[in-house]
N, C-alpha and C positions, 0 to 999 in steps of 0.2 A: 239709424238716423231718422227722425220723426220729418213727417213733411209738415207744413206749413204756408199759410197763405203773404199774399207782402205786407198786408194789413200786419197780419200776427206779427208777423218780424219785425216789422219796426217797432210794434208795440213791446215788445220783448229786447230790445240790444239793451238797455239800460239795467235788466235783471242781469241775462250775461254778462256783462263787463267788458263784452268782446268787440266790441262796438261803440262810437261816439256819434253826436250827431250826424242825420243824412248832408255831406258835401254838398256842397255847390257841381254842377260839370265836371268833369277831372279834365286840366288841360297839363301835356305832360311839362312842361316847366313848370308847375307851379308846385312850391313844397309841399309836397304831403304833410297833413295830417299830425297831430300828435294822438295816439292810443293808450289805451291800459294796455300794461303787460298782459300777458293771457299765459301762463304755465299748464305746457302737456308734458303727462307723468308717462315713464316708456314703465310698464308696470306688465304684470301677468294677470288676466280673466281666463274662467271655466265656461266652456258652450259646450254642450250635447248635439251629436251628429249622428243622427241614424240610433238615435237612443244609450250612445255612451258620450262619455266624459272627457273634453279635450283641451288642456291646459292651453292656452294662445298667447300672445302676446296683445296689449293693448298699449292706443296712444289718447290718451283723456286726460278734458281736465279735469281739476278738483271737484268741480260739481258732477260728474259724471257724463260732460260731453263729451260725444264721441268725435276727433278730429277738430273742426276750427273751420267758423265763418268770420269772414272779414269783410270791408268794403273796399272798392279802389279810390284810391286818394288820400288814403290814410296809410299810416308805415304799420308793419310787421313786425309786431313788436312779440317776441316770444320767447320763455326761456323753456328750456326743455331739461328736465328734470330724469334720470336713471336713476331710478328703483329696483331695477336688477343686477342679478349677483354677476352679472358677466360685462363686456362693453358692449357700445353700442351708436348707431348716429345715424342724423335720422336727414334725407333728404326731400327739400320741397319743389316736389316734381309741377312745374308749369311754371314757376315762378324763378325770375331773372336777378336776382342777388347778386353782389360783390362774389366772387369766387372764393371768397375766405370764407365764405356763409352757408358753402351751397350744398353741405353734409355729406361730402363725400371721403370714406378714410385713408389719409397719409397722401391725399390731391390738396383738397382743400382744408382741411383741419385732421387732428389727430379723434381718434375714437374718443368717444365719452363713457368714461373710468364709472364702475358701480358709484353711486352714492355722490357724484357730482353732477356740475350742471352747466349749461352754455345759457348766455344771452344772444336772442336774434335781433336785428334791427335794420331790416330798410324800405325805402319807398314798396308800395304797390302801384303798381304803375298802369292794371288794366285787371278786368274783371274775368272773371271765366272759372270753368270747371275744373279743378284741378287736386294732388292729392300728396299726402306725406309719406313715405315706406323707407324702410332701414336700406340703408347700402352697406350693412354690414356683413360680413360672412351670408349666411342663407337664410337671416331670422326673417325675411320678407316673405318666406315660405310658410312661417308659423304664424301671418295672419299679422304681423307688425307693419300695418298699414292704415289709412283713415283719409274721408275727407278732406279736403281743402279748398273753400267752395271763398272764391274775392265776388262779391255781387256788384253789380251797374246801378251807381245811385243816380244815374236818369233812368232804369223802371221802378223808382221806387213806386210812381205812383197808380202802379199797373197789378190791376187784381188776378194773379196766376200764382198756383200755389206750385211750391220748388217742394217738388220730391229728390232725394237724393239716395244711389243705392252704389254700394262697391260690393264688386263681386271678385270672386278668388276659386281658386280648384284648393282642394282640399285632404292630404293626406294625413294617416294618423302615423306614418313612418315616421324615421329622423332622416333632413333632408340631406344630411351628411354620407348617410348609409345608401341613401338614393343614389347622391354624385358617386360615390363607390363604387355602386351596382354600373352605373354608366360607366364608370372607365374603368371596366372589365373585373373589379376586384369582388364579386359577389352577383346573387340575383336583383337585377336594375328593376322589373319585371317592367321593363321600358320595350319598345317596339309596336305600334299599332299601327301596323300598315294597310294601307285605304283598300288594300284589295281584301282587308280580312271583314271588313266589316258591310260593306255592302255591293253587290254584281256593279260593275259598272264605273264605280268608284273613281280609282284609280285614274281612268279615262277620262271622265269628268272630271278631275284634277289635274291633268295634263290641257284640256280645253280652258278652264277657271284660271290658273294659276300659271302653267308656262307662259314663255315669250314663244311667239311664234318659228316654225323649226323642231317643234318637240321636246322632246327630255333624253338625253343620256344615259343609256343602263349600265352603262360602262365602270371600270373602275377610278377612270381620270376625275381630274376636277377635285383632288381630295377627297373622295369617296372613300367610307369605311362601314365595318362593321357593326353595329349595334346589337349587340346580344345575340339573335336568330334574324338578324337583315338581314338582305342581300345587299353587298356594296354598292355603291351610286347609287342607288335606284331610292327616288323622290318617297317623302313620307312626309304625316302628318305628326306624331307625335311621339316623345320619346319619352314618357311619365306616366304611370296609370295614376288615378288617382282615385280617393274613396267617395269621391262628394264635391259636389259645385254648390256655393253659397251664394245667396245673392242678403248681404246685409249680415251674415254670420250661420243663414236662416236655411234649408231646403225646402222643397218644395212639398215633405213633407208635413211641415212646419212654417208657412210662407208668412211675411211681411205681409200685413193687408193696411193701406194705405186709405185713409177714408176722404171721400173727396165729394166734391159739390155736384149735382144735378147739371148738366150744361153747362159744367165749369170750365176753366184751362187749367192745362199742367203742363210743368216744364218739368220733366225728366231727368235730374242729372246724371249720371252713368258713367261709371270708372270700370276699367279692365281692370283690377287690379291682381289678377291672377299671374303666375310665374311662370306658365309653360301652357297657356291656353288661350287661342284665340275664338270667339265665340261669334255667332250668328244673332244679335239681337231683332227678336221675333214680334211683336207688337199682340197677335194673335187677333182678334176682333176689329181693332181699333187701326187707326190710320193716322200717322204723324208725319211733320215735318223737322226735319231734322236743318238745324240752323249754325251749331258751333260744334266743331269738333276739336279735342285738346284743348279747349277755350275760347279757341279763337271761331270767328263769326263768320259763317259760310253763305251765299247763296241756296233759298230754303231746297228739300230734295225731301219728295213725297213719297210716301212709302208704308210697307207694311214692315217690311226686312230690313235691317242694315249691316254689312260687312263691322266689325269689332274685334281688332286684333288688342293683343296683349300693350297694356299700358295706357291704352287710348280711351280717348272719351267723346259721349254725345249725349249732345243736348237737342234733347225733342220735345216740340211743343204738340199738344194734344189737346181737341175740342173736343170734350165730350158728350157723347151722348143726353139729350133732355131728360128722360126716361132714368130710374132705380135701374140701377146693375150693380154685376161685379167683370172685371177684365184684367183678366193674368197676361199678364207681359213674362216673356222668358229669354234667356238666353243658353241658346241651344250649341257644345261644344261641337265644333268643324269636323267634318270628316265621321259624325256619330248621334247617335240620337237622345245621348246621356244630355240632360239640362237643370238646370234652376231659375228663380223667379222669380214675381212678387205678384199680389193682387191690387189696384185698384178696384174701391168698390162704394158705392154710395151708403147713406145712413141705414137703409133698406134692402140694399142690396143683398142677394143672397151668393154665400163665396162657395162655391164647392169642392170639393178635393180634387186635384191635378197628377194627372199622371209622372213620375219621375223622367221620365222617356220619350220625346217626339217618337209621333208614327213610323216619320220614317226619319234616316240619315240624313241630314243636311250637307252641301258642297262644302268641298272646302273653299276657306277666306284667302280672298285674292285681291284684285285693285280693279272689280269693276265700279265699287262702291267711289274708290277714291280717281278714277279718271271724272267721274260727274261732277265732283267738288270744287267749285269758284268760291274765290276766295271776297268777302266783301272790302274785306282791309287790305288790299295785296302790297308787295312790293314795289316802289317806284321802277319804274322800266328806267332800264340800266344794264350796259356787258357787264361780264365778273370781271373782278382784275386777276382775282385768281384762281386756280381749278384745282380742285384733288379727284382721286382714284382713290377708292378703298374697297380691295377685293376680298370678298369674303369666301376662306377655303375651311376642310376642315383636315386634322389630320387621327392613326389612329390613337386609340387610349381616350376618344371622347377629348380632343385638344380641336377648340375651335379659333380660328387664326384672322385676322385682320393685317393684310400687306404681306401676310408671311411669317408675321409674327403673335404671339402670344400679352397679353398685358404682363407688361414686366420687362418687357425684352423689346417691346416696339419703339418707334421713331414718332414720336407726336408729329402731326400734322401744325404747319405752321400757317399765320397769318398775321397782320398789320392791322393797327385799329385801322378806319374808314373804310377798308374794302367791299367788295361785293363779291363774296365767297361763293361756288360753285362745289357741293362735292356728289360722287356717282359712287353710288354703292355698285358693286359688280358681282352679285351673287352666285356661286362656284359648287354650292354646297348641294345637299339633300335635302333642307331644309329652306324654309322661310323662315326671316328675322325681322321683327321691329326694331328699328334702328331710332337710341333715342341720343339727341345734343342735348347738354346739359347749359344751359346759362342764355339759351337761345330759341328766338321761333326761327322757325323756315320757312320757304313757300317751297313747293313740289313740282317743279320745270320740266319734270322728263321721266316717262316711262318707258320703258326697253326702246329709248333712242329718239321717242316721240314727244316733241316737245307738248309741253300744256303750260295753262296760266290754272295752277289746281289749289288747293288749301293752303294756307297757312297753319301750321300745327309744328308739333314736338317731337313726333314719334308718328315714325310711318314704317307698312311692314314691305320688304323687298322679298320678293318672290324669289323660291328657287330655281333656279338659272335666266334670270332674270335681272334686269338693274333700274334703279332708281335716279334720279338726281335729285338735289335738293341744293338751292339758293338761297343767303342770309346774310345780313350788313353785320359786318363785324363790328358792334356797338359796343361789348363790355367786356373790356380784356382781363388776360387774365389765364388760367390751366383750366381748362371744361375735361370734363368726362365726356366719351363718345362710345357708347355700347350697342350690343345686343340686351333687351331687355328680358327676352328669355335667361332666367335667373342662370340655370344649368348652361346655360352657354355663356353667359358671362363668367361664371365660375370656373371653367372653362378654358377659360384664356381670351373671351369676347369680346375687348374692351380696348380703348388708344383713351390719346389726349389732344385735344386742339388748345394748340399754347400761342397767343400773340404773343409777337416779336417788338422790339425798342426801333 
């Protein structure tokens, strides 16, 4: 994805097609917009990783954009086009659509057959970072993912140039053989446990990441085995993987982003990886981190920031007056394996990056996300209604929500106008990002403690630990509520929140 300044971009929506004039304000009554269609093809591209050849999946359109800018106030007008020989459907994660819209398959629409094609169409209703990936079987694993960047036509007239980078973990396996390997039927070559990788570890991840009280080594709690684990007992990751991309790219091969002398940047950044939560590292440079999953936070200063799987941040950056170059990375949790990109000025000199932080970084927990005030919060209001959803696991690599598996569970119910309250109760070995589909949230409570925290989509609830999370039940309808780790969604990691009549 090329960066560019707001100059360029406006100068440019009339070539794309993707684009109509800059609105007025967006005030949310007022009708959106009419747009050009915009057609993304779900087609197959070849990228090289470590110097071989690796068929992927791509979502672009005809002229070879990759993913989809739009503004707010204008509708979302998209058809989406299958070019491959199998099915497919494609979900527009951050963005709140009709539940007939929202690509998820045999919820909200049926799969999209080779060689046909869906019409999308509704308001956009607000600006922010956000991105498209298959909800189909495990093709999100081969890289069938893309931007989806709504911009705020009040900064139009603000010179900061939007870098945009999605990142992914990256196997050359089939992800099918992988789920296999996990639920016992083959080599998973799954199992990285915190104490294998660096003295101390482990400990550190019982300080970072538990609720206070400690960790369980026991076997309760639906504790099992993974390949050579030990049951109960807390870990970080259950996927090797060959390669961390940041943009398609590694760090062998990095994105270098050319940027102004004492300019600003706005960062956009997508997790868009399947099974990895990452440490966004800044390296030199020092940002403020403003929106997360889109939505607009209270700025939070920093060099580090907590980046679980699915989530996003937008970081704005002044930099330096002075020629340079400044590798940003994103270093996987619990290890020192990473990938990246460079900004670098016209003059700037870029030099080769090591594959590898020094050392292992902690793993990702919520001290990042206890900082995070929300600028847009919720109107203060009790819930009307409350859920529980406790997450266990059981064995065979069967992860459960209430007890049950997706297929076999009790949708969570609710009424339009309410004020919904639900608590993740995490049981497992594992941390999940838990994402709602068709909906923001704000984050009211960690292990018990209330807060006034983000507004976002996806947030990750620590192992034995719990979340809450609050939302106006505004668009009724059958939402998707998962684990966004793919493998545990696959899994069985998945319910429904269904409004009721």
């Amino acid at each position: 994805m090329h960066s560019m300044s707001r100059r360029q971009f406006l100068a440019s929506t009339a070539a794309i097609g993707a684009l109509g004039a800059v609105p007025s304000l967006l005030i949310p009554t007022r009708p959106a917009r009419a747009a050009a269609i915009t057609t993304i093809q779900v087609d197959t591209r070849v990228i090289e990783v470590k110097g071989r050849a690796a068929t992927v999946f791509s979502l672009t359109q005809p002229n070879g954009t990759h993913g989809l800018v739009a503004e707010a106030g204008q509708r979302f007008r998209v058809r989406l086009e299958n070019r491959l020989d199998e099915e497919t459907l494609i979900h527009w994660h951050g963005l709140t659509p009709s539940w007939q819209q929202d690509g998820v398959p045999l919820l909200s629409q049926p799969p999209l057959a080779p060689g046909a094609a869906y019409d999308y169409d509704f308001p956009l209703d607000r600006p922010g970072t956000n991105w498209m990936h298959s909800h189909h079987g495990l093709q999100e694993q081969r890289l069938m993912a893309a931007p989806l960047i709504v911009r705020d036509p009040a900064e139009a007239g603000e010179d900061t140039q939007d870098i945009v980078v999605l990142f992914h973990d990256f196997t050359f396996r089939d992800p099918d053989e992988i789920l296999t390997g996990l639920k016992g039927g083959g080599d998973s070559t799954a199992g990285h446990w915190a104490t294998q990788h660096s003295p101390g570890l482990l400990q550190r991840m019982m300080e970072t990441v538990m609720p206070m009280g400690g960790m369980d080594h026991g076997t309760g709690h639906g504790g099992m085995d993974h390949g050579t684990m030990g049951a109960g007992m807390a870990h970080l990751h259950d996927v090797d993987y060959d390669a961390f991309l940041a943009n398609d790219r590694t760090l062998d091969d990095p994105e270098v982003f050319r940027v102004e002398r004492g300019g600003r940047v706005r960062l956009r950044l997508i997790n868009g990886a399947t099974a990895t939560n990452f440490w966004l590292d800044l390296g030199r440079l020092e940002g403020r981190l403003v929106a997360v999953d889109g939505m607009p936070v209270a700025p939070v200063t920093g060099r580090r920031f907590e980046f679980a799987i699915a989530q996003r941040l937008d970081i704005l950056l002044d930099l330096p007056a002075g020629e340079g170059a400044w590798p940003v990375f994103a270093v996987r949790e619990g290890e020192r394996a990473r990938t990246g990109f460079v900004l670098a000025t016209s003059r700037g000199t870029v030099e080769r990056t090591a594959g590898e932080a020094a050392e292992a970084v902690q793993p990702v927990g919520l001290a990042l996300e206890r900082k995070l005030i929300a600028t847009q919060p919720l109107a203060l209001r009790e819930a009307d209604r409350r859920h529980t959803v406790t997450i266990t696991e059981a064995p065979g690599y069967v992860w459960l929500l209430n007890g049950a598996a997706h297929g076999d569970h009790t949708a969570l119910d609710v009424r339009a106008g309410e004020r919904v309250e639900i608590t993740f109760n995490d049981q497992t070995t594992m941390a999940h990002p838990m994402h709602l589909h068709g909906h923001h949230f704000q984050v009211v409570a960690i292990n018990g403690e209330r807060i006034a925290g983000a507004v976002r989509d996806t947030v990750l609830v620590p192992t034995r630990g719990s979340v809450t999370i609050a939302f106006d039940a505004d668009n009724p309808g059958k939402w998707a509520l998962h684990c966004h780790h793919l493998y545990h969604m696959a899994g069985g990691m998945m319910t429904t929140l269904e409004y009721q009549s």
